[in-house]
BALOBA-1460 file (C-alpha; in Angstrom, 3 decimals):
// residues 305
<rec num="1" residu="x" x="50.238" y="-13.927" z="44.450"/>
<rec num="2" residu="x" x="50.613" y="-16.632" z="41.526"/>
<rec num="3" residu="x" x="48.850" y="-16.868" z="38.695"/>
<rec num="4" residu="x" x="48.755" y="-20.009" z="35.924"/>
<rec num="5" residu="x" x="46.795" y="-19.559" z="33.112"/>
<rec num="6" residu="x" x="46.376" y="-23.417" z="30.828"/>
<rec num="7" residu="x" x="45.194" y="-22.280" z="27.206"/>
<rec num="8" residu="x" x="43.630" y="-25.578" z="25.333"/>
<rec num="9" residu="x" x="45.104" y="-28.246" z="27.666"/>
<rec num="10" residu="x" x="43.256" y="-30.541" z="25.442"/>
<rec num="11" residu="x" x="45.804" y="-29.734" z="22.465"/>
<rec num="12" residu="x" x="47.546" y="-33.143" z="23.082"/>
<rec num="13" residu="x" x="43.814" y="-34.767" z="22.225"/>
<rec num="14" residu="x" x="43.201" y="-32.819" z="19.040"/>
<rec num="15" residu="x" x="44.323" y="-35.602" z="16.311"/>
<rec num="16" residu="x" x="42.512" y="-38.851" z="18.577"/>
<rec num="17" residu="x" x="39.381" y="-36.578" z="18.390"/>
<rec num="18" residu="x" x="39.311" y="-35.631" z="14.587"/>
<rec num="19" residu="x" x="38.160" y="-38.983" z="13.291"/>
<rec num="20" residu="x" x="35.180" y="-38.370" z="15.312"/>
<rec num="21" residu="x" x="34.696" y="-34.325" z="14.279"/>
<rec num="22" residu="x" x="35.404" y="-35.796" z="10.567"/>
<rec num="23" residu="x" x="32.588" y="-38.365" z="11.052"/>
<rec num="24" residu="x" x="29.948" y="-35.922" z="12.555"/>
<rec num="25" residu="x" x="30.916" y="-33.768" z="9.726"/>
<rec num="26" residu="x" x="30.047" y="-36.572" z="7.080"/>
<rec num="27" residu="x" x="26.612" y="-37.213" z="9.075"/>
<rec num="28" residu="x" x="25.654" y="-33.369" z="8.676"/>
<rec num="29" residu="x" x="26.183" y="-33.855" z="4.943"/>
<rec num="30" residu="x" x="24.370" y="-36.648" z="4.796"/>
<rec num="31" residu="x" x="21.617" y="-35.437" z="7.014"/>
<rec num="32" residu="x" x="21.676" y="-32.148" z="4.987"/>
<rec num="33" residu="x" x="21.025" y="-33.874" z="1.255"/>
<rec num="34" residu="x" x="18.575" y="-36.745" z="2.968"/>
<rec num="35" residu="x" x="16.431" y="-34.554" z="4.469"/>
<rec num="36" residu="x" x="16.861" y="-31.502" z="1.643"/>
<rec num="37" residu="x" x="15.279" y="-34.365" z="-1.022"/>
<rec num="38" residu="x" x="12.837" y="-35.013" z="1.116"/>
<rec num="39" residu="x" x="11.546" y="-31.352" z="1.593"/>
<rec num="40" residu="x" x="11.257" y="-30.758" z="-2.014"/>
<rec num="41" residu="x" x="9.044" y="-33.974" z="-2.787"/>
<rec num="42" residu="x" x="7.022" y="-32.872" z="0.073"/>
<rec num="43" residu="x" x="6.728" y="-29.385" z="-1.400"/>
<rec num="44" residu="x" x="5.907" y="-30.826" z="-5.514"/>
<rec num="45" residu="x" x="3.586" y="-33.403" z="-3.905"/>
<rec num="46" residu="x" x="1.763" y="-31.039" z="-1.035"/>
<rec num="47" residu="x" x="1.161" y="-28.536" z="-3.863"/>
<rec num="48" residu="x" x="-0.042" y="-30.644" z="-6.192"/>
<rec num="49" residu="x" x="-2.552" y="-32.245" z="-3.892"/>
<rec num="50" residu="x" x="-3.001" y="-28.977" z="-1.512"/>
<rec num="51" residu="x" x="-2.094" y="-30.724" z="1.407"/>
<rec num="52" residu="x" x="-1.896" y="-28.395" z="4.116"/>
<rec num="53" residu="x" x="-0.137" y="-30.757" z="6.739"/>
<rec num="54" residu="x" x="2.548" y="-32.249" z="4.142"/>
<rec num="55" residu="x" x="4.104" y="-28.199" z="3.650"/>
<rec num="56" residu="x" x="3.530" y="-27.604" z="7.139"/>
<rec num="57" residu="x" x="6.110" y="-30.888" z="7.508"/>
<rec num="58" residu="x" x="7.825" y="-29.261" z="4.410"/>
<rec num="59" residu="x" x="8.709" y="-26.289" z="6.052"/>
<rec num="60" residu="x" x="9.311" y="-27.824" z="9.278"/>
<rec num="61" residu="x" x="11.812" y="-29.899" z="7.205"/>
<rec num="62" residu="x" x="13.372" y="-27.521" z="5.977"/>
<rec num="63" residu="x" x="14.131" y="-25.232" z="8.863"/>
<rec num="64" residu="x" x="15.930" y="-28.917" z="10.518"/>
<rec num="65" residu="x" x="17.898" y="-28.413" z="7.242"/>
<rec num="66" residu="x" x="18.724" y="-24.881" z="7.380"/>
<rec num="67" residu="x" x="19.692" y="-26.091" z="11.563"/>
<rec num="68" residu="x" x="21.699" y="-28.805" z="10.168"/>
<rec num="69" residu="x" x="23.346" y="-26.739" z="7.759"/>
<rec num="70" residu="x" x="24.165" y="-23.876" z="10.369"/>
<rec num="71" residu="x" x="24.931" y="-26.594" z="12.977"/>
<rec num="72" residu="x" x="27.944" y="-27.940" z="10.143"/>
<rec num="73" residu="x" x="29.278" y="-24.375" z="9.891"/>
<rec num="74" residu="x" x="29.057" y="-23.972" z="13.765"/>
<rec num="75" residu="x" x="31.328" y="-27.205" z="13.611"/>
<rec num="76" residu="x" x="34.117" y="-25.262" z="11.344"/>
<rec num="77" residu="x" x="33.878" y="-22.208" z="13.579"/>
<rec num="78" residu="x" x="34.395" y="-23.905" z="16.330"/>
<rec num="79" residu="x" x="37.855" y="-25.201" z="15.235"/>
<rec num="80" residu="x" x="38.855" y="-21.618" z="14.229"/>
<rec num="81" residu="x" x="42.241" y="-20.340" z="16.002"/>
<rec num="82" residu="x" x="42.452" y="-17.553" z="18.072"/>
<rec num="83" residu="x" x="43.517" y="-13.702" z="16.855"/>
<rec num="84" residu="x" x="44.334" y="-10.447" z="17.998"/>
<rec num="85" residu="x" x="40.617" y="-9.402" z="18.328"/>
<rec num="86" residu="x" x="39.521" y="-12.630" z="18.739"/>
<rec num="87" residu="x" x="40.940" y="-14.452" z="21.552"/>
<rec num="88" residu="x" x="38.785" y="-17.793" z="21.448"/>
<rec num="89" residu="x" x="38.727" y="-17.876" z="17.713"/>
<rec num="90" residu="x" x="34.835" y="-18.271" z="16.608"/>
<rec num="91" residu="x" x="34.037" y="-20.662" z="19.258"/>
<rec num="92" residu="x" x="31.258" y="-19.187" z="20.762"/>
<rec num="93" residu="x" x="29.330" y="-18.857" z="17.329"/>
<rec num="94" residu="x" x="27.974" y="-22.629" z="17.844"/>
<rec num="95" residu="x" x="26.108" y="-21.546" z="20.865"/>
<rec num="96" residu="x" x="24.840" y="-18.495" z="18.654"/>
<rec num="97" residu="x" x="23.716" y="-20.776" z="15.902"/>
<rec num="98" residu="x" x="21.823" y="-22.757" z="18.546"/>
<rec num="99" residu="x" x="20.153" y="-20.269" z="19.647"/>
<rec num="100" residu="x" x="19.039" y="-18.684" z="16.081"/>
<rec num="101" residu="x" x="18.133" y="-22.534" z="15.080"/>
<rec num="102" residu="x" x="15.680" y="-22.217" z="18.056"/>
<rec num="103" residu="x" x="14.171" y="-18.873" z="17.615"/>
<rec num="104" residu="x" x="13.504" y="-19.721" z="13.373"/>
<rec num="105" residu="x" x="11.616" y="-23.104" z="14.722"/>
<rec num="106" residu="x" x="9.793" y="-21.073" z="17.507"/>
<rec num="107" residu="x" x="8.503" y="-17.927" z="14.617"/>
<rec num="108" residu="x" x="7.571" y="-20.957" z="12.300"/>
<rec num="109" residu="x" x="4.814" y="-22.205" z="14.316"/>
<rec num="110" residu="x" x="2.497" y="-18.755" z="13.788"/>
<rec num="111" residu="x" x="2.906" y="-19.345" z="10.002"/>
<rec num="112" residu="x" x="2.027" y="-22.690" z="10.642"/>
<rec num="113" residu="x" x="-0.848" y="-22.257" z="13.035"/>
<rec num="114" residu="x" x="-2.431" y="-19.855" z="11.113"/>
<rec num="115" residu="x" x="-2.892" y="-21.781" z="8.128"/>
<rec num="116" residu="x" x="-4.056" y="-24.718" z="10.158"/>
<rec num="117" residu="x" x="-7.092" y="-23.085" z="11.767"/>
<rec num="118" residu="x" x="-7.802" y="-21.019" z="8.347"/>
<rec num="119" residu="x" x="-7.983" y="-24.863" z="6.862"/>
<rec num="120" residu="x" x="-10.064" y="-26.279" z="10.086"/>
<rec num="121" residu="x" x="-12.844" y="-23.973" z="8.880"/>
<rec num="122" residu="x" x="-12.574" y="-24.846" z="5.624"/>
<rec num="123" residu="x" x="-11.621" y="-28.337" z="4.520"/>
<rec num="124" residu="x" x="-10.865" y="-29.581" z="1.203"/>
<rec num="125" residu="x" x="-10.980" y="-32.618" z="0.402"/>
<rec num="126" residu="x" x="-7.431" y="-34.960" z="0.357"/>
<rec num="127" residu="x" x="-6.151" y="-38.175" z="-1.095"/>
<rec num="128" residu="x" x="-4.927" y="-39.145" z="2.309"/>
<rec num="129" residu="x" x="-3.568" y="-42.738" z="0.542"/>
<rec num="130" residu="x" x="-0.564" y="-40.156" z="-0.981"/>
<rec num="131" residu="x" x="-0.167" y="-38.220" z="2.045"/>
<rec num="132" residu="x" x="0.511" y="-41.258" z="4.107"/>
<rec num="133" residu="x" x="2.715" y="-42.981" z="1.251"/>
<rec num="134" residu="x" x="4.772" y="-39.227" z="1.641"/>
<rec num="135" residu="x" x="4.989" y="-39.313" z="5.293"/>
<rec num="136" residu="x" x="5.544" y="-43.242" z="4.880"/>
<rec num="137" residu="x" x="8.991" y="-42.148" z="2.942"/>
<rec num="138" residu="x" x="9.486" y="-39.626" z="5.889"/>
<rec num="139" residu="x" x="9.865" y="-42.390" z="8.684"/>
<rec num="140" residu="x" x="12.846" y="-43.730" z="6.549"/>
<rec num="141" residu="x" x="14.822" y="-40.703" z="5.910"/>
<rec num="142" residu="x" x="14.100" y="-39.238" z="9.391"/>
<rec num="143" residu="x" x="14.929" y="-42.327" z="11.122"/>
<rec num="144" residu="x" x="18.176" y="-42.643" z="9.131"/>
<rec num="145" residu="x" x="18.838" y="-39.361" z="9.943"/>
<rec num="146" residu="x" x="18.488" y="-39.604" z="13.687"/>
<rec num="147" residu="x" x="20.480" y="-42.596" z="13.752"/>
<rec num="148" residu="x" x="23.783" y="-41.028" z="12.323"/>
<rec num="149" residu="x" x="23.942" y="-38.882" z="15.707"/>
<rec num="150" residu="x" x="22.660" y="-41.059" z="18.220"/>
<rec num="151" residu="x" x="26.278" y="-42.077" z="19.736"/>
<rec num="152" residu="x" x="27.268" y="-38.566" z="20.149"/>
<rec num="153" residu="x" x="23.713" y="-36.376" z="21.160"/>
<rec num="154" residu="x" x="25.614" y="-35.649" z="24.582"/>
<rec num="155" residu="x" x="28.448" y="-34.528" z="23.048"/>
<rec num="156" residu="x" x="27.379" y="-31.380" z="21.821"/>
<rec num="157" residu="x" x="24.409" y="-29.326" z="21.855"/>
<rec num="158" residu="x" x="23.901" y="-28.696" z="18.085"/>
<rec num="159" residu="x" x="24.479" y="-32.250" z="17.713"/>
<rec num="160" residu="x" x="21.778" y="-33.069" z="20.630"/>
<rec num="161" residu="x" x="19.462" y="-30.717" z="18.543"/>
<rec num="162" residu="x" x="19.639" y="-32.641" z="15.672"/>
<rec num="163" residu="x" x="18.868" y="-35.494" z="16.819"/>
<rec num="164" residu="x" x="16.015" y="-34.283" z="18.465"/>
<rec num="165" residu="x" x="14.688" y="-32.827" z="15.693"/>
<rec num="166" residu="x" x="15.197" y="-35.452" z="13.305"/>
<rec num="167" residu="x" x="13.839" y="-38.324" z="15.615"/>
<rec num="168" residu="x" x="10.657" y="-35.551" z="16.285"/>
<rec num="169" residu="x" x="10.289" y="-35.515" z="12.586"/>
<rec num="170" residu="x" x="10.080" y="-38.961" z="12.199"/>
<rec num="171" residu="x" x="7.685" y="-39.375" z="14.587"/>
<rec num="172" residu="x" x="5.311" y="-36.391" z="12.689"/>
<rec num="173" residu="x" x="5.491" y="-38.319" z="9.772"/>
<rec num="174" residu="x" x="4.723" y="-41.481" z="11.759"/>
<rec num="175" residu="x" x="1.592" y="-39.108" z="12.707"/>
<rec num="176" residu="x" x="0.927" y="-38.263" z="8.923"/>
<rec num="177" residu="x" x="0.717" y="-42.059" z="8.365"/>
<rec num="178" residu="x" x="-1.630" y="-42.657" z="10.636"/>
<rec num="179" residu="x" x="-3.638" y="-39.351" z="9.697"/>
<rec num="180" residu="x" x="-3.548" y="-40.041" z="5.867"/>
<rec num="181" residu="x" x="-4.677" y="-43.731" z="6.643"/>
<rec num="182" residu="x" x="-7.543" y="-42.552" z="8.636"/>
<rec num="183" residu="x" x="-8.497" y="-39.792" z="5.718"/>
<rec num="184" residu="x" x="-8.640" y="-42.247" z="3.091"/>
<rec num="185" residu="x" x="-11.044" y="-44.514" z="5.283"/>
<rec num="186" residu="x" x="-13.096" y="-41.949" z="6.852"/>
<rec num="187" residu="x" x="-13.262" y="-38.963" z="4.430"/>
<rec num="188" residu="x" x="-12.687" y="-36.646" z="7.533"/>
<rec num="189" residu="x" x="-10.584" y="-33.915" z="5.787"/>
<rec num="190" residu="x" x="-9.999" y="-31.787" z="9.116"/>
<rec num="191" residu="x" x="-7.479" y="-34.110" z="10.219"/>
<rec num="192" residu="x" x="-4.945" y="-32.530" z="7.962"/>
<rec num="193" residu="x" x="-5.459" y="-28.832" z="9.578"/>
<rec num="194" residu="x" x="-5.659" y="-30.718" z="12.856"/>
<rec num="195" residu="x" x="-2.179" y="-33.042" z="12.078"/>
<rec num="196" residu="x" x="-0.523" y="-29.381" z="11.557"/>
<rec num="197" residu="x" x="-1.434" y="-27.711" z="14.694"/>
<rec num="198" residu="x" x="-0.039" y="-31.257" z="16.301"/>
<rec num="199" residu="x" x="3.612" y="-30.552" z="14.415"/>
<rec num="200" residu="x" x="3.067" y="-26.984" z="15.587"/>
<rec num="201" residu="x" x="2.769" y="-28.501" z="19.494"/>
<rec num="202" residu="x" x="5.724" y="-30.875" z="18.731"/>
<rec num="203" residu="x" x="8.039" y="-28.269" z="17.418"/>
<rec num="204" residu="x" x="7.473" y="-26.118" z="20.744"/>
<rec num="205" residu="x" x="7.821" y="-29.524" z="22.764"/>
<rec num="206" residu="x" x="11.624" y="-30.113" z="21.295"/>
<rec num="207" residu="x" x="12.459" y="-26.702" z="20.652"/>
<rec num="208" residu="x" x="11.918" y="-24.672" z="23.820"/>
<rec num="209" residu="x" x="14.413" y="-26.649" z="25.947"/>
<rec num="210" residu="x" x="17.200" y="-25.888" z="23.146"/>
<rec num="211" residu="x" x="15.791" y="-22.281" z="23.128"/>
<rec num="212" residu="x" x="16.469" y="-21.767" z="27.074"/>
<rec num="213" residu="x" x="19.716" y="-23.740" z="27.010"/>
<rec num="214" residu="x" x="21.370" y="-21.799" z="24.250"/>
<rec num="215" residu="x" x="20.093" y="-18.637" z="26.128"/>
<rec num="216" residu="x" x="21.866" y="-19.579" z="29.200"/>
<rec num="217" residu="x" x="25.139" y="-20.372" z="27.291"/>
<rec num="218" residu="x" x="24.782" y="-17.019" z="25.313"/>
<rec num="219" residu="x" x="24.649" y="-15.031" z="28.510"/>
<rec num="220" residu="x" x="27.785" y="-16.816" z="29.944"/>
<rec num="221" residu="x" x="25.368" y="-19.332" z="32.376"/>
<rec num="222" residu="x" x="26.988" y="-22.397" z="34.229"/>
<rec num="223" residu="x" x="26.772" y="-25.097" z="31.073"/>
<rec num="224" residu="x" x="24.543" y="-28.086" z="32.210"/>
<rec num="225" residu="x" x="27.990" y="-30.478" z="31.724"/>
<rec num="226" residu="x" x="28.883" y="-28.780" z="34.667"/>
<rec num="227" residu="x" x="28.876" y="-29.435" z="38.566"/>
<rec num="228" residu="x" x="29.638" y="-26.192" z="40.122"/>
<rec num="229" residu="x" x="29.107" y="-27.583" z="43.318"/>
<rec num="230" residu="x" x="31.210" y="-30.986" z="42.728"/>
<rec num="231" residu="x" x="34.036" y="-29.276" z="41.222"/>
<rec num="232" residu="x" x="34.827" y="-27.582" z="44.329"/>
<rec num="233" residu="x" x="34.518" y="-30.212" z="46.617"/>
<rec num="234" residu="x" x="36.987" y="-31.595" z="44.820"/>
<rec num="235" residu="x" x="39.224" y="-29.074" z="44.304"/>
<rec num="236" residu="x" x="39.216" y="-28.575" z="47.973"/>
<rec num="237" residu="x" x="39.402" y="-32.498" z="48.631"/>
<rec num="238" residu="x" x="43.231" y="-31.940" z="46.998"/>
<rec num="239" residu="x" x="46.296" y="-32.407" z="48.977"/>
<rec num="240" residu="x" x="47.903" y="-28.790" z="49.887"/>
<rec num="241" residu="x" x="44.507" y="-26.888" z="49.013"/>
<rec num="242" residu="x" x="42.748" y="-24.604" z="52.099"/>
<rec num="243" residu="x" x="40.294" y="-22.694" z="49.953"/>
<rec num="244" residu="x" x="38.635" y="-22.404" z="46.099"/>
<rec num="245" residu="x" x="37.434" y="-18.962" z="46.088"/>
<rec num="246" residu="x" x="35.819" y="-16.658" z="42.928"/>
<rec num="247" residu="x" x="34.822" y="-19.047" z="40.672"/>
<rec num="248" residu="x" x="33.315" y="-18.690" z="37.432"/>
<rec num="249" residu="x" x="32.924" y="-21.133" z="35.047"/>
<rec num="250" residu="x" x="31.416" y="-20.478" z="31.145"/>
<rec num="251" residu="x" x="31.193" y="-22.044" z="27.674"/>
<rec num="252" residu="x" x="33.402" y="-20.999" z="24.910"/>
<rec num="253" residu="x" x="31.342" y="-23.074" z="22.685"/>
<rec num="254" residu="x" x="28.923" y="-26.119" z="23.035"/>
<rec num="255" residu="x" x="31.948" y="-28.324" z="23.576"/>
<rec num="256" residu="x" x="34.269" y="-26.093" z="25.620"/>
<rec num="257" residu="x" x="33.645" y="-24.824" z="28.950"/>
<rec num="258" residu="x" x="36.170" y="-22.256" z="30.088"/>
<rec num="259" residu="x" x="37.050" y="-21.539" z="34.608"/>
<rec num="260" residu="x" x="38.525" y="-18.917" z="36.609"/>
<rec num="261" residu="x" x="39.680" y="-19.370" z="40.463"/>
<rec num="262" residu="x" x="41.190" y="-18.119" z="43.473"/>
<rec num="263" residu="x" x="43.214" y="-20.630" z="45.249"/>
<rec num="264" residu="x" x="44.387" y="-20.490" z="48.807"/>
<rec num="265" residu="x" x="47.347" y="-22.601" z="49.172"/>
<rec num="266" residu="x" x="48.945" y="-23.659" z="52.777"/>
<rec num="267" residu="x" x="51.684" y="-21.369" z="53.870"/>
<rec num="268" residu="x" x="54.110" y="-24.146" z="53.894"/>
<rec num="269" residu="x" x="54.115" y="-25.118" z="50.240"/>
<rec num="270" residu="x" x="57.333" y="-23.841" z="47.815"/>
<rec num="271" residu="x" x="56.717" y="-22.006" z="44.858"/>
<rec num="272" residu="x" x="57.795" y="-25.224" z="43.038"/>
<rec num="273" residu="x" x="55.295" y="-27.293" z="45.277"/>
<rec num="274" residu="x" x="52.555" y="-24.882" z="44.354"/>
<rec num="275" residu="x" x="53.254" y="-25.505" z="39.942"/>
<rec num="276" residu="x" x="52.771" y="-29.376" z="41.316"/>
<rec num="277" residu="x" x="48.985" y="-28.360" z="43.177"/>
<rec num="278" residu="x" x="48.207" y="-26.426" z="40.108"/>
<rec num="279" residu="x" x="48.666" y="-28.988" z="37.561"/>
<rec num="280" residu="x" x="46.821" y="-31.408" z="39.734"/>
<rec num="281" residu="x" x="44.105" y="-28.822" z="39.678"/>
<rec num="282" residu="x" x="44.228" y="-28.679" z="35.907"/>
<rec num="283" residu="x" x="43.938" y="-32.941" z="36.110"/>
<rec num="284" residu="x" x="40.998" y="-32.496" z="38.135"/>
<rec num="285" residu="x" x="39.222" y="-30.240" z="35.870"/>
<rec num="286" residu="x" x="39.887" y="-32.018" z="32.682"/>
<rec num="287" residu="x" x="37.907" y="-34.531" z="34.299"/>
<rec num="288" residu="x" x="35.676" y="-32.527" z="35.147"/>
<rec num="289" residu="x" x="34.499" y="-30.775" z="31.831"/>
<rec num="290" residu="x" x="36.450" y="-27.691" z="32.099"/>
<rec num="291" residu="x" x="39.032" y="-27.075" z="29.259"/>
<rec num="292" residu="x" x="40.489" y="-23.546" z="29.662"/>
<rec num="293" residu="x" x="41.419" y="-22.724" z="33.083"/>
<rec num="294" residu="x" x="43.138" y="-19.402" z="35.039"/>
<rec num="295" residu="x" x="44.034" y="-20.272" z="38.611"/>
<rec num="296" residu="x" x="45.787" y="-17.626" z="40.678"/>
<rec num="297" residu="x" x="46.948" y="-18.687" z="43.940"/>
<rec num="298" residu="x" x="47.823" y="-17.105" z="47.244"/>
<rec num="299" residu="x" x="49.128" y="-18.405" z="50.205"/>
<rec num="300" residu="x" x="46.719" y="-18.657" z="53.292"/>
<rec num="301" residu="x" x="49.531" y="-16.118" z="54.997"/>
<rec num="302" residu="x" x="49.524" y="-13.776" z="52.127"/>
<rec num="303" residu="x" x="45.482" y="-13.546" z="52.081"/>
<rec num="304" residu="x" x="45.805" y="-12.703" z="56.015"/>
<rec num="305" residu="x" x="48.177" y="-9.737" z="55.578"/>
């Protein structure tokens, strides 16, 4: 029996990737102040006016911060190095984060939704030319947001979330627009409650498949970057390989999936032709998404004694 275990084969990469970890980390910050302005004029102005859908938006702005803010830290954990009691470092705390970022959105919307149908019964009145000129300024900042992690929403699922959320934002305050426009003309003060039970519906809509991914990835799931089935036909399509056997495959953190597997190797092959078919293997899976891997190996003759 053989066993090879590759810690961080990615190592080599580290300094070609940190231009990109130091300009996601710039886009949190910015993200983080853009949107953190934004909550507190819609909090001075939705008080003033007592506007029930602009701090509904409010707080649904500020719980994107709070998941921007938590998403940034997830970023530093994620680069932590390994100890003694810690073996991965803080690595799996971004999938942690992820998952608290979804439950906070999901236990917002009964706050929300209760205030919204207490208001539906009992409308007040609204200068809906402010609240759209509000949500107006929310299209901008939103949008901006968004747009800072656009290229790399695949990359990571914190950085996936905020996009989401950000580009869902700017699409409730493209609804408060709209809403506030149709206020002024109409004098139909129910919209607002009504425009707050919609941000309630959207915040379900982009939260619940966050909610059930970072759930998966919490309880050590197959990570959706990752072809269970494909990466053992291809293991298997490799030159000196008989079987791939026990194989588990997890995320160390939204970026990093981890794999463990039983080889069974052709009873012809050397010891020193069997480090060869294992660091082909560890090729294969780097292309693959995997970026930890244990192989242990045994010869086809071995496994039949």
């Amino acid at each position: 029996m053989n066993e090879n275990h590759h810690k961080d084969p990615h190592h080599g990469h580290s300094h070609s990737n940190a231009p990109e970890i130091k300009s996601l980390k710039k886009a949190f910050v910015i993200g983080i102040i853009l949107n953190m302005a934004y909550v507190i004029i819609q909090i001075i102005i939705g008080l003033k006016i007592n506007s029930l859908s602009l701090l509904s938006d409010a707080g649904h702005n500020f719980l994107d911060v709070a998941g921007l803010a938590l998403a940034l830290l997830a970023f530093k954990l994620s680069n932590s190095k390994s100890t003694a009691k810690y073996t991965y470092g803080y690595k799996k705390s971004s999938i942690l984060i992820s998952l608290l970022n979804a439950v906070i959105l999901l236990i917002s919307i009964g706050a929300i939704g209760y205030q919204a149908l207490f208001r539906f019964q009992n409308p007040e009145p609204l200068p809906g030319k402010i609240i759209a000129v509000v949500a107006g300024i929310g299209i901008v900042i939103n949008g901006i947001s968004a747009f800072l992690f656009f290229n790399d929403k695949e990359r990571d699922i914190n950085v996936k979330s905020a996009f989401l959320h950000l580009a869902s934002d700017a699409m409730v305050s493209l609804g408060l627009v709209v809403g506030g426009i149709l206020m002024y003309y109409t004098h139909l003060y129910w919209i607002d409650p009504v425009l707050s039970l919609l941000i309630c519906v959207i915040i379900i809509a982009s939260t619940w498949n966050l909610l059930k991914k970072s759930l998966r990835l919490s309880l050590d799931g197959v990570p959706d970057t990752i072809d269970l089935e494909k990466i053992k036909t291809e293991i298997l399509k490799i030159n000196g390989v008989v079987d791939f056997q026990h194989v588990h495959v997890w995320a160390i953190s939204t970026t990093n999936n981890a794999l463990t597997g039983h080889v069974i190797v052709g009873p012809e092959l050397s010891n020193t032709e069997i480090e060869i078919l294992k660091n082909k293997i560890k090729h294969e899976l780097l292309h693959l998404n995997v970026h930890h891997t244990t192989i242990e190996t045994d010869s086809k003759t071995t496994q039949n004694c």
